[in-house]
TORKOL-4160 file (C-alpha; in steps of 0.2 Angstrom, whole numbers, padded with zeros to 4 digits, m for minus):
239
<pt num="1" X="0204" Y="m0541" Z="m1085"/>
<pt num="2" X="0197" Y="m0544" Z="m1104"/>
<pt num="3" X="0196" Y="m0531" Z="m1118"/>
<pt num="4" X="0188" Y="m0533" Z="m1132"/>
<pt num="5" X="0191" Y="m0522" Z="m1148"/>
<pt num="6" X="0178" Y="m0520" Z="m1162"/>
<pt num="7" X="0189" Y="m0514" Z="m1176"/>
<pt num="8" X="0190" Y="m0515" Z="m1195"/>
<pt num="9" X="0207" Y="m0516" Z="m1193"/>
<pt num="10" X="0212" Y="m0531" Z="m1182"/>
<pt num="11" X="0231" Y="m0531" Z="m1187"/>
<pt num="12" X="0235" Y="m0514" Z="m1180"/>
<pt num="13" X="0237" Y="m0519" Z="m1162"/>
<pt num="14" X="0245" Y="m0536" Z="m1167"/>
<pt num="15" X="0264" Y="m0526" Z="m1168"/>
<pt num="16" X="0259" Y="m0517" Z="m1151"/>
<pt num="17" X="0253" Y="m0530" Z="m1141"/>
<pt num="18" X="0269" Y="m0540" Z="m1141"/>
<pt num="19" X="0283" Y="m0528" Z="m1134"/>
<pt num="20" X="0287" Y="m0521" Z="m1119"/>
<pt num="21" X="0277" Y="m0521" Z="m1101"/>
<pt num="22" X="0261" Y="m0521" Z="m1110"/>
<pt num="23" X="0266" Y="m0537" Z="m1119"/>
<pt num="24" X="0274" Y="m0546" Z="m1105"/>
<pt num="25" X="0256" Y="m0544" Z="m1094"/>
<pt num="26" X="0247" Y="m0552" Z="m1110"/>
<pt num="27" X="0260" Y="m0565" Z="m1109"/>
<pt num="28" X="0258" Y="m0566" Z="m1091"/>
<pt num="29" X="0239" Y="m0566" Z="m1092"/>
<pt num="30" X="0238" Y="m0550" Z="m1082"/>
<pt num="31" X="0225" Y="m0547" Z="m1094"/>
<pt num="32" X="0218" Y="m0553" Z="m1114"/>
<pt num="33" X="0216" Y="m0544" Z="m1127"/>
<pt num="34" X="0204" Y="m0550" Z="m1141"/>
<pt num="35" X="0200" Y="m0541" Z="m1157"/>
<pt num="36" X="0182" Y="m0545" Z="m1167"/>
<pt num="37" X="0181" Y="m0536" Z="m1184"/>
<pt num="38" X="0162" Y="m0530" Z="m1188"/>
<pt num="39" X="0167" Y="m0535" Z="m1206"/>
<pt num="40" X="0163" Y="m0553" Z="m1200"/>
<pt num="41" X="0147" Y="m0551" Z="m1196"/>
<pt num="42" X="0141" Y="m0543" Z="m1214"/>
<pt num="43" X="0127" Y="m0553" Z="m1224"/>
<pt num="44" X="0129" Y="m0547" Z="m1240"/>
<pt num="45" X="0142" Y="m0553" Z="m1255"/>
<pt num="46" X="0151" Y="m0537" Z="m1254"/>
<pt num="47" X="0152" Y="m0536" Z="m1235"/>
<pt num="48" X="0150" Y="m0516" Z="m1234"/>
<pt num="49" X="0152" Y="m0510" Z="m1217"/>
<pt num="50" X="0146" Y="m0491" Z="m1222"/>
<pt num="51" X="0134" Y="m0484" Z="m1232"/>
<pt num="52" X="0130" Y="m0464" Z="m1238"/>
<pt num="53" X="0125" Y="m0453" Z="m1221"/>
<pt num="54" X="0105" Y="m0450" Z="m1225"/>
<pt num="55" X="0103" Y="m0429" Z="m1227"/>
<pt num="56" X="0118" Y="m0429" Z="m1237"/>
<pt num="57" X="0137" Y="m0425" Z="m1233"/>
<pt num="58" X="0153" Y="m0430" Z="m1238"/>
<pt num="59" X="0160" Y="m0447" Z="m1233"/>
<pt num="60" X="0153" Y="m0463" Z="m1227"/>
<pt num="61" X="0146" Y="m0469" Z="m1211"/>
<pt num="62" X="0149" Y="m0486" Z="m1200"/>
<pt num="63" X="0131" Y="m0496" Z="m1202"/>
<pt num="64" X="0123" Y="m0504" Z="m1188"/>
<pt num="65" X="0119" Y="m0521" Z="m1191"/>
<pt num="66" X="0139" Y="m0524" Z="m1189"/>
<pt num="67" X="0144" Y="m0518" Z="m1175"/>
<pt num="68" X="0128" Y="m0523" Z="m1166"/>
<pt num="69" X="0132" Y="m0539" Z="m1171"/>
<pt num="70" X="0151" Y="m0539" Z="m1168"/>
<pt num="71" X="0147" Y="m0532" Z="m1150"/>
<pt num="72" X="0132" Y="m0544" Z="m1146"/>
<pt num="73" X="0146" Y="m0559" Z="m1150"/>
<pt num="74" X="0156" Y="m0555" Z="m1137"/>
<pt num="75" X="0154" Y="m0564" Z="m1119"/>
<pt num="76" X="0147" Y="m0552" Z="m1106"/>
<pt num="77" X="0157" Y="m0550" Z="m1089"/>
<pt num="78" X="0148" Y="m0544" Z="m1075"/>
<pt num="79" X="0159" Y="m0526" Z="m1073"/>
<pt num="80" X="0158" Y="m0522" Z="m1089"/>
<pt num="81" X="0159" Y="m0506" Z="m1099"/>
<pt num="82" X="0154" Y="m0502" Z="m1117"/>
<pt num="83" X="0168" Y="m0489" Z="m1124"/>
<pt num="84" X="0166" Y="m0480" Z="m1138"/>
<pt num="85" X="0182" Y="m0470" Z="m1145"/>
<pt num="86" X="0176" Y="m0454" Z="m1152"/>
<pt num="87" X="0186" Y="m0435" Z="m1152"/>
<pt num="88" X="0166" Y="m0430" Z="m1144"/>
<pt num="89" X="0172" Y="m0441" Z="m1128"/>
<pt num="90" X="0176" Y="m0435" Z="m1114"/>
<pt num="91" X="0196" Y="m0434" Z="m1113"/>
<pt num="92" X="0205" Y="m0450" Z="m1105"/>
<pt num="93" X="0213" Y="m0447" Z="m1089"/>
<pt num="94" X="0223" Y="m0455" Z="m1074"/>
<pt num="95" X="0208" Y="m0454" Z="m1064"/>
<pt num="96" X="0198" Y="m0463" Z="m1076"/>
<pt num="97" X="0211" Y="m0477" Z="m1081"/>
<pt num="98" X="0212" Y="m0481" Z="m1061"/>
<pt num="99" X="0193" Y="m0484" Z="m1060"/>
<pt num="100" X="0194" Y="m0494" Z="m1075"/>
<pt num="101" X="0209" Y="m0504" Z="m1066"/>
<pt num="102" X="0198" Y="m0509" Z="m1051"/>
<pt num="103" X="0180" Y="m0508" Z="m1056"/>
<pt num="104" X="0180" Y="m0516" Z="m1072"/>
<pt num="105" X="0182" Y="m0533" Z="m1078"/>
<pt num="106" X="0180" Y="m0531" Z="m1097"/>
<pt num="107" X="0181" Y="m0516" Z="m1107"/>
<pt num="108" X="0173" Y="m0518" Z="m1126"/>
<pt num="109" X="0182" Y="m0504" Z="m1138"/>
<pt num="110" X="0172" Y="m0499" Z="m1151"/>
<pt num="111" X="0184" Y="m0492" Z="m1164"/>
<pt num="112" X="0173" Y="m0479" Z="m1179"/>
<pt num="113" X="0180" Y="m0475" Z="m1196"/>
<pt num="114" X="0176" Y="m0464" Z="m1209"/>
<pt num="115" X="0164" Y="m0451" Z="m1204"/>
<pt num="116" X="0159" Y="m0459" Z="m1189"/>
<pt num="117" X="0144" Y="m0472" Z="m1184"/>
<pt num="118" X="0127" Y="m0477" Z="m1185"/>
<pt num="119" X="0122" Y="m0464" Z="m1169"/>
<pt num="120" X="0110" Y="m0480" Z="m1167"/>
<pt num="121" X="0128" Y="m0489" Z="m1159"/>
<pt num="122" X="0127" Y="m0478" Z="m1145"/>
<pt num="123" X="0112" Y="m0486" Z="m1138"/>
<pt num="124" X="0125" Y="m0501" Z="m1135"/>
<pt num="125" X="0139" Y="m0488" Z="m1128"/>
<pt num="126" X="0141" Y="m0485" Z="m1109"/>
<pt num="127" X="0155" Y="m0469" Z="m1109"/>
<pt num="128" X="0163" Y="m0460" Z="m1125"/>
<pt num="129" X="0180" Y="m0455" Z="m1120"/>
<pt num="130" X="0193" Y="m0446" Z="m1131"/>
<pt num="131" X="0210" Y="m0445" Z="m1134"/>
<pt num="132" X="0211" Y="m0425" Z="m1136"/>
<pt num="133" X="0206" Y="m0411" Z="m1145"/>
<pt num="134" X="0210" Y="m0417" Z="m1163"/>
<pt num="135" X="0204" Y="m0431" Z="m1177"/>
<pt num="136" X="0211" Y="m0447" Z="m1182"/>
<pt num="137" X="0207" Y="m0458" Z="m1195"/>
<pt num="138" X="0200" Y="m0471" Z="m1182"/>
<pt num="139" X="0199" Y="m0475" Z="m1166"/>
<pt num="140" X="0214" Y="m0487" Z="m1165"/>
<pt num="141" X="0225" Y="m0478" Z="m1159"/>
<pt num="142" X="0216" Y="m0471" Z="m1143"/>
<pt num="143" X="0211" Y="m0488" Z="m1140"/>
<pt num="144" X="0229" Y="m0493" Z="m1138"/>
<pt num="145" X="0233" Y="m0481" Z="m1128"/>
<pt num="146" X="0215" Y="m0485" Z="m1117"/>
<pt num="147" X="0225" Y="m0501" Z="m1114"/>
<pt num="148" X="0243" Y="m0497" Z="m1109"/>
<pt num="149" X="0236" Y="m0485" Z="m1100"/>
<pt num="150" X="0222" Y="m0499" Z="m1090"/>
<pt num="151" X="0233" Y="m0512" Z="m1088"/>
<pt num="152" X="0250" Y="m0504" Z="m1083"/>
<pt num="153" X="0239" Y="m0502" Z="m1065"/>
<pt num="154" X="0236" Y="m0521" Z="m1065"/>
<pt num="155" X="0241" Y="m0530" Z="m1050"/>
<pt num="156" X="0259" Y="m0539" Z="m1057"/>
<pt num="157" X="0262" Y="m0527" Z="m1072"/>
<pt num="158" X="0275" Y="m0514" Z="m1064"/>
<pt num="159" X="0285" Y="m0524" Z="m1053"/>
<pt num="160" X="0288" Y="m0509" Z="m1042"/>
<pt num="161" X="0272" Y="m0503" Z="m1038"/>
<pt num="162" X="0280" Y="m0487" Z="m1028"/>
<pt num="163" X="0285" Y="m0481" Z="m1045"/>
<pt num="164" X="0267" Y="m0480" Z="m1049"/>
<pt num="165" X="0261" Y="m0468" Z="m1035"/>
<pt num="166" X="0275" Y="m0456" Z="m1041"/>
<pt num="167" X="0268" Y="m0453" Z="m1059"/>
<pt num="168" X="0261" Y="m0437" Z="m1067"/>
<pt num="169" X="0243" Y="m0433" Z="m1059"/>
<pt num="170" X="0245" Y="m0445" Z="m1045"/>
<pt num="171" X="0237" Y="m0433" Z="m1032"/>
<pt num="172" X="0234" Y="m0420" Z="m1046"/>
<pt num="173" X="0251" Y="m0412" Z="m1050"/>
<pt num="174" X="0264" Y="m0418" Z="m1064"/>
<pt num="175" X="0279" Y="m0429" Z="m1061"/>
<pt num="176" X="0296" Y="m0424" Z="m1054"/>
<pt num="177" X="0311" Y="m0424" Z="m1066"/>
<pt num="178" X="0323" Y="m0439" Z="m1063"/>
<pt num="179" X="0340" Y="m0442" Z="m1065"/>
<pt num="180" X="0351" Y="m0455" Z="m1066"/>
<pt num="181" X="0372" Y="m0460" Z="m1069"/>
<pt num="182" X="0383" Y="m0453" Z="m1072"/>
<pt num="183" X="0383" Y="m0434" Z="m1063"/>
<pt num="184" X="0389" Y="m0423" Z="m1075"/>
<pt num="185" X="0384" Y="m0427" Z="m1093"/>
<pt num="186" X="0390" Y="m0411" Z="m1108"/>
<pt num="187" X="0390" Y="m0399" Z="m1093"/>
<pt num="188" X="0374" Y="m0401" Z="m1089"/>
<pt num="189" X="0375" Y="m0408" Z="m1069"/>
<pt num="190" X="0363" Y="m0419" Z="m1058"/>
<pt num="191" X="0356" Y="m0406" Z="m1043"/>
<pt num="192" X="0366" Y="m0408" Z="m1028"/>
<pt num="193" X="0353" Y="m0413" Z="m1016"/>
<pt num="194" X="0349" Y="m0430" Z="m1028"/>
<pt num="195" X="0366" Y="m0432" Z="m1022"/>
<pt num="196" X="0368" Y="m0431" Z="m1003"/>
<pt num="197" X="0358" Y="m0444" Z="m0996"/>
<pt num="198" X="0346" Y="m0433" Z="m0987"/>
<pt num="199" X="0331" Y="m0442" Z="m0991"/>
<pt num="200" X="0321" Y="m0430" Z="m0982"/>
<pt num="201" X="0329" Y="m0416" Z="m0992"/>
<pt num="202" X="0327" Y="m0425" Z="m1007"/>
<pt num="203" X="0308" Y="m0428" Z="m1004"/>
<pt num="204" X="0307" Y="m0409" Z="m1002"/>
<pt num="205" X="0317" Y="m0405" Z="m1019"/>
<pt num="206" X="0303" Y="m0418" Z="m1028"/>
<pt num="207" X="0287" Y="m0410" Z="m1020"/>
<pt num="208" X="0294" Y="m0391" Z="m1025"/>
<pt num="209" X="0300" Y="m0398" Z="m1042"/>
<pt num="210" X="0281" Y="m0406" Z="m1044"/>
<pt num="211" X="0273" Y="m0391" Z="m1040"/>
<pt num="212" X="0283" Y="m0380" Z="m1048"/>
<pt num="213" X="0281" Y="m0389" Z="m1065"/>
<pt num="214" X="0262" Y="m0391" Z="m1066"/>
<pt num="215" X="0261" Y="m0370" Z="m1060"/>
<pt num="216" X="0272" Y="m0368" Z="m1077"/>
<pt num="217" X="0264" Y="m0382" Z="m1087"/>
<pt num="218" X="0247" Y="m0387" Z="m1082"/>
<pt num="219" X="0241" Y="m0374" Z="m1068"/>
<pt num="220" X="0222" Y="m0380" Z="m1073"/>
<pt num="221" X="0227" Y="m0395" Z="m1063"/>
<pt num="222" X="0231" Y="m0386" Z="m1045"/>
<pt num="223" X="0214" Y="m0381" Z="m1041"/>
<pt num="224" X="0209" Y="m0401" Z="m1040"/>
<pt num="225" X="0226" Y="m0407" Z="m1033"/>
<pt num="226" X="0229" Y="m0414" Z="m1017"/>
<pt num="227" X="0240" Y="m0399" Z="m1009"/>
<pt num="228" X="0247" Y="m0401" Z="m0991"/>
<pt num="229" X="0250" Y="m0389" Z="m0977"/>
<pt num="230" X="0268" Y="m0384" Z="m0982"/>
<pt num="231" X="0262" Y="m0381" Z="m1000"/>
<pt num="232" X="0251" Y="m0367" Z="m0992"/>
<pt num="233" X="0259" Y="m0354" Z="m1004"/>
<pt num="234" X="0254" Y="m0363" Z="m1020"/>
<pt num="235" X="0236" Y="m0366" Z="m1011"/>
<pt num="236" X="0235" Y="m0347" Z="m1010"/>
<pt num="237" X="0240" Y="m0343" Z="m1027"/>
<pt num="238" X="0229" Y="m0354" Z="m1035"/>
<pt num="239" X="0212" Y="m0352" Z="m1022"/>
């Protein structure tokens, strides 16, 4: 898979890039990650990439002849998707990252500074997606996140794949909590049931714990999630 981010800030993801999971499927060529700065593809001496927003205002806005350019550069896979990162977006989700993961062959970032963009650049723009309800200075950082979050459900990434259908909003409802050595750490004690090799048990324990923790933290999420006979109390709260 191919992402191509349009940034004025190239060097940001260089750090990123290169460590952990994320950098091993790079190295792996699970997927490529190339960065084209609109800055390039500037014709005047100064090379301005934002001007005065027309109607007054403060700040400056991202011109078009840039980033048209900078995303017209770019080779053109057949499933591909034109991303702007913008707080306007509609929010990232698991939902959205695993579409992305098997529909998609390239996914162009477009990254805004300053006040914004040129609304013209949305005419290039297939989806707006946002990282939440608040503002950065730029859209670097959900970028990043877009791809860990993309390429962690590549083929070859996560060398378990189990451990992928156990995440938070995999069938709607956050994760479990997990446990590991040694059983008793400052008091605080691993549940018994992790313990006894009841696997059936312990499959229980999990589901309770799952739908327990998104009724407390995220109960918007149990109206959409995938609920099964025996959860048949929750369904009835929550109906």
């Amino acid at each position: 898979m191919r992402f191509d981010i349009v940034t004025l800030f190239p060097e940001f993801f260089s750090g990123p890039l290169q460590v952990g999971l994320l950098g091993k499927a790079l190295d792996r060529q699970i997927a490529e990650v190339h960065r084209t700065n609109p800055r390039d593809f500037t014709t005047d001496k100064h090379r301005r990439v934002d001007d005065e927003p027309y109607g007054g205002g403060v700040g400056m806005v991202m011109k078009p002849e840039p980033l048209f350019a900078a995303v017209e550069s770019l080779p053109v896979l057949p499933r591909r998707e034109v991303v702007f990162l913008s707080p306007q977006g509609e929010p990232m989700t698991q939902s959205l990252f695993k579409q992305w993961a098997t529909e998609t062959d390239q996914l162009v970032l477009i990254c805004g500074r300053y006040e914004g963009i040129d609304e013209r650049v949305m005419h290039l723009v297939t989806r707006e997606v946002s990282l939440g309800d608040f503002v950065l200075t730029g859209g670097e950082i959900p970028a990043l996140a877009l791809i860990d979050g993309v390429v962690r459900l590549l083929p070859g990434t996560v060398g378990k794949t189990a451990s992928l259908e156990a995440d938070s909003f995999e069938g709607g409802l956050l994760d479990y909590p997990h446990y590991t050595r040694p059983p008793v750490f400052r008091d605080y004690a691993v549940p018994e049931v992790l313990l006894s090799g009841n696997h059936a048990k312990i499959a229980q324990w999990r589901r309770e714990q799952q739908l327990r923790r998104t009724r407390e933290r995220r109960p918007d999420l149990l109206s959409d999630a995938n609920l099964e006979e025996t959860d048949g109390y929750e369904r009835s709260r929550h109906s």
